[in-house]
Structures are given as C-alpha cells and as structure tokens.
N, C-alpha and C positions, 0 to 999 in steps of 0.2 A: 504494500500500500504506500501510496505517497503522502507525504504531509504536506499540506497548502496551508498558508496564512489569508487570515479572513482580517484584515485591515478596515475598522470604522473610520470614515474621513465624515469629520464634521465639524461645519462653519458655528455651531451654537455652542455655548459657555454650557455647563450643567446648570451654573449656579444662577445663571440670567431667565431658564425655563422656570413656570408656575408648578406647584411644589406638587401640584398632581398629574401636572404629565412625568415630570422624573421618576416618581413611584409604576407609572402603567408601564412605562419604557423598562424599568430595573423588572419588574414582576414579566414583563414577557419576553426580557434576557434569560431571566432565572428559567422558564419555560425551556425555550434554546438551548441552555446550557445542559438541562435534564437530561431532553431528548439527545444530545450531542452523546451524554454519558451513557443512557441509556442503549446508544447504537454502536457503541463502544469507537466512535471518531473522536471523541474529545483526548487532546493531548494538553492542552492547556490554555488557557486567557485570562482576561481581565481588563477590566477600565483604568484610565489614565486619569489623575487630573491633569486641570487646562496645562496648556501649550505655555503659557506664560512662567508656569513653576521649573523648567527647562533650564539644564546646565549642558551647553558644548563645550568637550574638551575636544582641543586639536594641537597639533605639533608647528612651529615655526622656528626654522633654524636650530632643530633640536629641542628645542625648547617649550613644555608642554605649556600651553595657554589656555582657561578656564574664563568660559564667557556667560552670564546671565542670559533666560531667552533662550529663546525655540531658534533653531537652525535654520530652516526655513522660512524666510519671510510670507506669509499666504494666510490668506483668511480660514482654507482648510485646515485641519490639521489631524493626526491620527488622537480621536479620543477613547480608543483601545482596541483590541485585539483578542483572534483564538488560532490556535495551531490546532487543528486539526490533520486526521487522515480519512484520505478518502480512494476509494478502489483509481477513480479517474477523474479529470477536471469539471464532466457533468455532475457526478457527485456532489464535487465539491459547490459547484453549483446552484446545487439544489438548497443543500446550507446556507449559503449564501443567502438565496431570497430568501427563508425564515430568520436570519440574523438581521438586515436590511429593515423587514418588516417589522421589528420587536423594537429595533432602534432607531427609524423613521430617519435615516441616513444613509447615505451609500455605502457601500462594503466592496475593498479593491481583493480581490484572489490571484494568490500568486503560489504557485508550487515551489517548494524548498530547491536547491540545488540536491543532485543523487548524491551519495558520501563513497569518496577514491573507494575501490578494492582495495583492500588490503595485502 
C-alpha cells in the first residue's frame, strides 16, 4: 500500500470562525478520522495552529538563521494534515472528499516518495 498525505489548505483563522461551526467541523473530522481507523488507512494526522505561530529555520553561509512566521507568504496555508494509506491514488481519493467535506476546505493529495531497496 502506499501512503499519501491529505494536506488541508485553508485561507480561514480557526479562531476568526463562530464557535459553532468549529465544533461541526472538529465533530465531523473526529467522524473521518474513525472511519480512517476503522478501514485501517489511518497512519496518522492532526491540526495545526495558524500559520502565524510558524518558526523557519534555514542555513546562510553556514550559519543557521531562525525566522518568526510562516514560510510562505499566501493567504492559504496548510491548517493540518493525515498520512494515510491507500491501495491507489482513487482510494486515496475517495478520503479525500470525506476529509474536504468535514473541513469545508480543500485537501491537496500527494503520494509519499517509494523508500530505496535496501
């Protein structure tokens, strides 16, 4: 089986929604997530807080430098994530639009790279 990441990209703050859509949204992740477990593709996730609480570390001249702030300048931003596995990419797919639909967001699916032979 392969593992693909189910990537939530979204422009909305949690903290900015009214405190009843957060609850329907988290209540029909937890749904998602059951059934993830349930079908035995769940490998692991979780939500992010915002993009703002973000530390880049990068190298210049050797030299490691530590930046406040999201990487990305962009209104999107990844507000969490699942690793799953799934037989093939419609699989993965199909998760997909029940991930999407619980978090009224879009979801980017991208398959792992395969791991060298050893």
């Amino acid at each position: 089986m392969t593992q693909y990441m189910l990537s939530v990209f979204d422009p909305r703050d949690v903290d900015e929604l009214p405190p009843e859509v957060v609850e329907a949204i988290y209540a029909e992740v937890d749904v998602v997530n059951t059934e993830l477990m349930e079908a035995g593709a769940w490998v692991f996730g979780g939500g992010l807080h915002p993009a703002d609480t973000a530390t880049v570390v990068t190298v210049d001249n050797d030299e490691t430098v530590v930046t406040d702030g999201p990487y990305a300048e962009t209104k999107e931003h990844v507000g969490g994530f699942w690793v799953i596995e799934a037989a093939d990419l419609d699989s993965a797919l199909e998760w997909a639009g029940k991930a999407t639909r619980a978090c009224r967001a879009p979801i980017e699916v991208r398959p792992f790279q395969d791991e060298p032979e050893a």
